[in-house]
C-alpha positions in Angstrom: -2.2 -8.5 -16.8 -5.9 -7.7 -17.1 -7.2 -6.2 -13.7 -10.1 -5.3 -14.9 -11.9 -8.2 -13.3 -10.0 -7.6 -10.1 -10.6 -4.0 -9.7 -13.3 -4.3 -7.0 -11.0 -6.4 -4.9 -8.0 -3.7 -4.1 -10.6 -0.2 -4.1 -10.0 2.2 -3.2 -6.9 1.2 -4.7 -6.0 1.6 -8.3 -4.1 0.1 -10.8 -1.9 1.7 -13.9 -0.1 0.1 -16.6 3.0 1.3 -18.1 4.2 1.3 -20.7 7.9 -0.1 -20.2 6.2 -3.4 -18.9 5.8 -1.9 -15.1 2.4 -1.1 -13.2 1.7 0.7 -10.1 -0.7 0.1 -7.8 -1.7 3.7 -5.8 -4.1 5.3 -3.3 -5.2 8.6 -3.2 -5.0 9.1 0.1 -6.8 11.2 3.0 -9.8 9.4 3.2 -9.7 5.7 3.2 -8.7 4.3 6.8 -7.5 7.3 8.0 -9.0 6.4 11.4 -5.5 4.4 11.2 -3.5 7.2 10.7 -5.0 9.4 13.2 -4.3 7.1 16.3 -0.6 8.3 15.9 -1.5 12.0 14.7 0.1 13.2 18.0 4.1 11.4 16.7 3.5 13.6 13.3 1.3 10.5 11.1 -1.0 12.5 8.9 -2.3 9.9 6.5 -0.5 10.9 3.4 1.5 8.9 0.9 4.6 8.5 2.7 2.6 7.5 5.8 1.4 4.8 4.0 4.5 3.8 2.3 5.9 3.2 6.0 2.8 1.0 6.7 3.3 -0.9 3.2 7.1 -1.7 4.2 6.0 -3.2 7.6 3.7 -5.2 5.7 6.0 -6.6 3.0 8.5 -7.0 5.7 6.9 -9.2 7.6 3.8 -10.3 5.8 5.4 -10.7 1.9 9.3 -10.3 2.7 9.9 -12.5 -0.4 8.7 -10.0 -2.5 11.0 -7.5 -0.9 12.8 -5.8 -3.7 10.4 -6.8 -6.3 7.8 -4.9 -4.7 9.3 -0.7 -4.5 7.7 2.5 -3.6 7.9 5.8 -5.1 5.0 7.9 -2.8 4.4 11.5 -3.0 2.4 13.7 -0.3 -1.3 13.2 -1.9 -0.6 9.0 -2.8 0.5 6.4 -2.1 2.0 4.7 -4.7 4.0 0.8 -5.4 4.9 -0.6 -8.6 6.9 -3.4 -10.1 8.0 -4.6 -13.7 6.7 -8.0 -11.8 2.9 -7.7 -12.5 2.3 -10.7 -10.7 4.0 -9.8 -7.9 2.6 -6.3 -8.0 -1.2 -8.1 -8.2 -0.6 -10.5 -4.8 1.0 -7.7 -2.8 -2.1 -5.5 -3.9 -4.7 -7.9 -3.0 -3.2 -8.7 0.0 -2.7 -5.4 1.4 -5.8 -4.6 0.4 -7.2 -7.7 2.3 -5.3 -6.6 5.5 -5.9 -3.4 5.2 -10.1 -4.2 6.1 -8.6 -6.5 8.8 -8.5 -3.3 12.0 -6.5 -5.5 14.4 -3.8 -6.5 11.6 -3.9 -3.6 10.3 -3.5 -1.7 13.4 -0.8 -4.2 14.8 1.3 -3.6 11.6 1.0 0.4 11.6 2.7 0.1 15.6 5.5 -0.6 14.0 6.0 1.8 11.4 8.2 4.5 11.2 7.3 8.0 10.2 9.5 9.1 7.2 
């Protein structure tokens, strides 16, 4: 997989290879969108990685669920962080996440429903 080309289209989001044939796609997080985050500061949402790990499972629930499974999480407190030994998989979740993420209403609608970890 060369991103390369693509890596305009997921910023703030990154991309890392691996080498045992996984990637990751992560977000350092506390800036980008955090607007989001705040609107449910008061029910313990800070922004951080696991806060958007609960917002990424809403959205492969019900946006990509056949990539449930394929698509896993491993987020710490300062980023966000998905990966897959399915590069391809790995690039359309990234894209479209990415993609909804600069939609406010989907975005917004999506983050209702997810649940602080």
């Amino acid at each position: 997989m060369n991103f390369t080309n693509d890596k305009e289209k997921i910023a703030p989001f990154f991309w890392v290879d691996h080498d045992r044939g996984s990637a990751s796609l992560c977000l350092d997080v506390g800036e980008y969108k955090q607007e989001i985050f705040d609107t449910r500061s008061d029910e313990g949402f800070e922004g951080g990685g696991y806060d958007w790990e609960s917002l990424a499972i809403v959205f492969l629930e019900e946006k990509m669920p056949e990539l449930k499974g394929i698509v896993k999480f491993d987020s710490e407190a300062s980023m966000f962080c998905a990966y897959s030994f399915d590069k391809e998989a790995l690039e359309k979740f990234a894209i479209s996440f990415k993609n909804t993420c600069e939609d406010e209403s989907t975005i917004t609608d999506l983050f209702s429903r997810a649940e602080l970890d």
